[in-house]
C-alpha positions, 0 to 999 in steps of 0.5 A: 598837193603839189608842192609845199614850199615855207610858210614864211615867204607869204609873210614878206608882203611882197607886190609884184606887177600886175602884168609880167611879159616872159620874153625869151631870147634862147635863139639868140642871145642864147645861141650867141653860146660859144660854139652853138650854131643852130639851123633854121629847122632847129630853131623852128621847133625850138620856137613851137615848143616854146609857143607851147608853153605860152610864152609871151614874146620870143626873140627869134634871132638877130637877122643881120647876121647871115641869110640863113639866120633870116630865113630862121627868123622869117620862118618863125615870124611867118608860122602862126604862133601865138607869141608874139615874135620880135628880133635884135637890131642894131640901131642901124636902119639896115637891120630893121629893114632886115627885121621887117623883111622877116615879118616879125612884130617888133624890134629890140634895138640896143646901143651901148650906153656905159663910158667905158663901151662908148669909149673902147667899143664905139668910139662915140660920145654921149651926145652921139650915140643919144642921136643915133638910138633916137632916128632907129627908134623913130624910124621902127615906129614908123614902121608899125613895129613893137620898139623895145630899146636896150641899153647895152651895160645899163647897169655900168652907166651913169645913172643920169645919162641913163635917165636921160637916154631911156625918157628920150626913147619913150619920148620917140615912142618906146615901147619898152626899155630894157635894162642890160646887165650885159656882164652880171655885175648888178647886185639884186639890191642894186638892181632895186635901186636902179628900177625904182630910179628909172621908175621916177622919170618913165611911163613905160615898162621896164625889161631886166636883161641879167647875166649870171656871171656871178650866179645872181641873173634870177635873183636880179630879175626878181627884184626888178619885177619888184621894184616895178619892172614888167619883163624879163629876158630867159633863155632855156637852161640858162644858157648864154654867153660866158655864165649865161642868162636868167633861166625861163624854167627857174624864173617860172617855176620860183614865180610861181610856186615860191611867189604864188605868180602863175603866168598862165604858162604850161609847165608839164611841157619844160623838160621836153623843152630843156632836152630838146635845145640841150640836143640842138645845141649839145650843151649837157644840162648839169645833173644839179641843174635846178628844175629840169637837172637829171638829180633834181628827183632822184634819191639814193640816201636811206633816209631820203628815201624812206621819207619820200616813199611815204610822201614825197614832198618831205624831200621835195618842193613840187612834185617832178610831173609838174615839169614832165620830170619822174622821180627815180629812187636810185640804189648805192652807198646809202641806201637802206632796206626800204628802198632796196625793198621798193626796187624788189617790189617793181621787180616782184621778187619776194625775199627773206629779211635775212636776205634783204639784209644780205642784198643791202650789204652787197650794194653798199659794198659794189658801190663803193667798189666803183659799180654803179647800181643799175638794172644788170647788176641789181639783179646780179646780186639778187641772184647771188643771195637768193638763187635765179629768179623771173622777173 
């Protein structure tokens, strides 16, 4: 068994599409991070490893931005990876020239949808911006391109304009419509109102974009695949502007072993992942990260770890070599005899009881004194009680 998680989520009878597309905007929305800056090299192996890992479509930059950026994209585009490799776009003909220049399959196009962005940042009316949206549209059709079209702070707009813009947008030939929760400010209970909403006017798939200001970008992108949405934006770690975006890793993994949907994606490869945009980017992964964090499978407490010794999903969900994780048993305050007893039988030190007793207490007691327990000192204290040993 792998993992084995409540019995009580299949009695939620709960419908998920039939068809979900992944697409991941680490290079790009998540390299709009506060001082990240990644090179066209790294962005290249960053986009392997997530081909890797069978990713639906990546979001491989926006091209306007710089030369470099659209070597980067051109690069990706041109490499022969199976995902399909799509890039922002202003709705400005200039830029999906950019993007077609860089050979990529398709656009995401936005404009900012809500009165307060219309008014403070464009300084257009409705009517406007409505006009502009469409001839982008059009004009990346004609084209050949794969068209989403991404209404900037959707979940801030009013609900009929919304309607209005999104039917306008397949009308022009949409592909895809994404619904940018550009400051996390959507309820998942919201979020489940607004597709279902969307759903009465479009016949086109529906994206969820979330933004984690207030920690609920997962949970917001479920219930969108709930309530009839088909893809959903991630990053890698979760990393983005301000709180960040949906992480890809936590996404997969609850669509997959909380909800019994398996995308075909493969997992063992997600850690390597995680460490290698942690490198580029040189944003540290939180120790309590979900799924790839460096605590995830380790355990210190005795009474953890008795358990877990025996069967480790007592105080496990799934088992870390699904993720390319390793479960670390970890000695300090509240270890026990059993997990001391564990660490001395990888080193193949036999002891006493008494002295097992006596090495238990001296952990405990360099622990709480401020020393960490590693290899070094482990074996300094076995040699204390005991005498000098090999191992």
């Amino acid at each position: 068994m792998q993992y084995y998680v409540s019995p009580f989520n299949k009695e939620a009878k709960l419908k998920f599409p039939k068809k979900i597309t992944i697409y991941d905007t680490t290079l790009r929305d998540g390299e709009q991070t506060p001082d990240v800056c990644l090179n066209p090299e790294e962005k290249l192996e960053i986009a392997k490893k997530l081909d890797e890992l069978k990713i639906h479509q990546i979001e491989a930059g926006f091209p306007i931005v710089s030369n470099q950026e659209r070597e980067a994209v051109k690069s990706i585009a041109n490499e022969g990876l199976n995902a399909q490799i799509i890039s922002l776009a202003r709705t400005k003909r200039e830029d999906i020239d950019r993007a077609l220049d860089c050979d990529v399959d398709g656009v995401i196009t936005f404009m900012a949808t809500s009165d307060l962005h219309l008014e403070h940042k464009l300084h257009l009316s409705r009517e406007q911006a409505l006009n502009v949206c469409m001839n982008s549209i059009e004009y990346a059709k004609d084209h050949g391109l794969f068209v989403a079209f991404s209404a900037e702070d959707a979940t801030r707009t009013d609900l009929d304009y919304l309607k209005r813009i999104y039917k306008k947008a397949e009308d022009f030939g949409a592909d895809r419509v994404h619904i940018a929760d550009t400051v996390g400010s959507i309820s998942p209970q919201g979020m489940d109102f607004l597709v279902k909403e969307l759903k009465k006017n479009l016949n086109i798939d529906i994206a969820m974009h979330c933004h984690n200001d207030f920690g609920m970008a997962l949970s917001n992108s479920i219930s969108g695949l709930l309530a009839g949405g088909s893809a959903v934006s991630t990053t890698i770690n979760g990393i983005g502007e301000r709180a960040g975006n949906t992480s890809l890793e936590e996404l997969i993994m609850a669509l997959r072993i909380i909800y019994g949907i398996d995308l075909g994606f493969k997992i063992k490869h997600i850690q390597e992942l995680s460490k290698t945009v942690e490198k580029y980017t040189k944003l540290p992964v939180h120790n309590n990260k979900p799924i790839v964090g460096r605590n995830i499978f380790r355990h210190e407490s005795g009474i953890h770890v008795d358990a877990v010794i025996e069967e480790p999903l007592t105080y496990e969900p799934f088992l870390p070599e699904m993720v390319g994780q390793k479960r670390q048993l970890v000695l300090g305050k509240h270890s026990g005899c059993r997990a001391v007893k564990a660490k001395l039988d990888q080193c193949g030190v036999e002891v006493t009881k008494d002295e097992l007793c006596k090495i238990v207490e001296e952990v405990k007691k360099n622990r709480e004194e401020g020393t960490y327990i590693d290899d070094e000192v482990f074996n300094h204290i076995v040699k204390t009680v005991r005498g000098p040993f090999d191992i």
